[in-house]
C-alpha positions in Angstrom: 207.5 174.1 168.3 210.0 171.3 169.0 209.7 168.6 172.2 213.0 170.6 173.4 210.8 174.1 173.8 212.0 177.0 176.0 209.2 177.9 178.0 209.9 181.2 179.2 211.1 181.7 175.6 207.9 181.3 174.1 206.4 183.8 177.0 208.8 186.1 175.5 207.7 185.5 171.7 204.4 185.7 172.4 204.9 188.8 174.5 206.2 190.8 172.0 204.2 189.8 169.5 201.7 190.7 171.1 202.6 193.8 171.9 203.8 195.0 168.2 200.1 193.5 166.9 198.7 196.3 169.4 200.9 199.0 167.9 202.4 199.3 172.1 205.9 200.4 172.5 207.4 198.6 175.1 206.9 201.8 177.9 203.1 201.8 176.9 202.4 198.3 177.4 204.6 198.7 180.7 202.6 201.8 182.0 199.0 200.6 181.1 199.6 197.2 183.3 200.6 199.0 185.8 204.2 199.2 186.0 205.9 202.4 186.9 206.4 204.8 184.6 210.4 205.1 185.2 211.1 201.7 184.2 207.9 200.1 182.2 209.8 200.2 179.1 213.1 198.6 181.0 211.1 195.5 182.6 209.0 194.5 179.3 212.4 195.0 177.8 213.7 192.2 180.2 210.2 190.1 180.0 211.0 190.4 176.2 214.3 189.2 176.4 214.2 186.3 178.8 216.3 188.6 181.3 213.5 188.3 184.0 210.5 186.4 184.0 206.9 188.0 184.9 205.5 186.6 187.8 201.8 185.5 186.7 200.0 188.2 188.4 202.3 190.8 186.1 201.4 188.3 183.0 197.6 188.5 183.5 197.8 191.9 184.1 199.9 191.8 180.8 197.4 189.6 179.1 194.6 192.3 180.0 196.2 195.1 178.4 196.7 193.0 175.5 193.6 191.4 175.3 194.7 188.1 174.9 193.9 185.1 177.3 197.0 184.1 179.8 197.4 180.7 178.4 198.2 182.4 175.0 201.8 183.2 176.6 202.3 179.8 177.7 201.2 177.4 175.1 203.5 175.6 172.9 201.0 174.5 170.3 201.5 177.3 167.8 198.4 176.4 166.0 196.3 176.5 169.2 197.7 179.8 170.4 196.1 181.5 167.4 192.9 179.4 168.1 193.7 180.9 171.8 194.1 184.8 170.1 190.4 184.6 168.1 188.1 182.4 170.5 187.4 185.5 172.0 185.8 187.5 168.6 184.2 184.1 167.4 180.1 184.2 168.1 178.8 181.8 170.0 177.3 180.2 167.0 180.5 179.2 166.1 182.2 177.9 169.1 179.4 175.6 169.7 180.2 174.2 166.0 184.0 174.2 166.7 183.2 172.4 170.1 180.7 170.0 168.3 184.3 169.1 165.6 186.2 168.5 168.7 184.8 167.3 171.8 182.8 163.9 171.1 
């Protein structure tokens, strides 16, 4: 992503990408992190849209549905967001190796 980024825009990217990768309509997703039922589908609608932004305690609670880590919404690195998406199913093995690469 460019140096003139839209923040909230990637949240919103990232959001419903997110979401579709988890096969989620937008009430589902809305529902299972705890948002009422009679307007889930409306307020991810908005979060997806850059209407309204989630507060952070609605984006963890997003995150948790999803399975992602919070700072998947937020970064700009592109690259590192994927990194951000598979840390999680990587075995330890691996993330020592990746860490070793990295950090010297």
């Amino acid at each position: 992503m460019s140096e003139s980024t839209n923040y909230p825009q990637i949240f919103c990217l990232r959001l419903k990408s997110a979401r579709e990768a988890k096969g989620l309509s937008q009430k589902k997703l809305g529902i299972l992190a705890g948002i009422d039922e009679f307007v889930a589908s409306t307020r991810i609608n908005r979060y997806e849209k850059g209407v309204h932004q989630a507060s952070i305690e609605v984006a963890q609670q997003l995150a948790g549905v999803l399975n992602v880590p919070l700072a998947y919404f937020y970064t700009e690195d592109d690259e590192l967001a994927t990194l951000l998406l598979h840390w999680k199913q990587l075995d330890q093995q691996t993330k020592d190796a990746i860490l070793k690469l990295i950090v010297r």
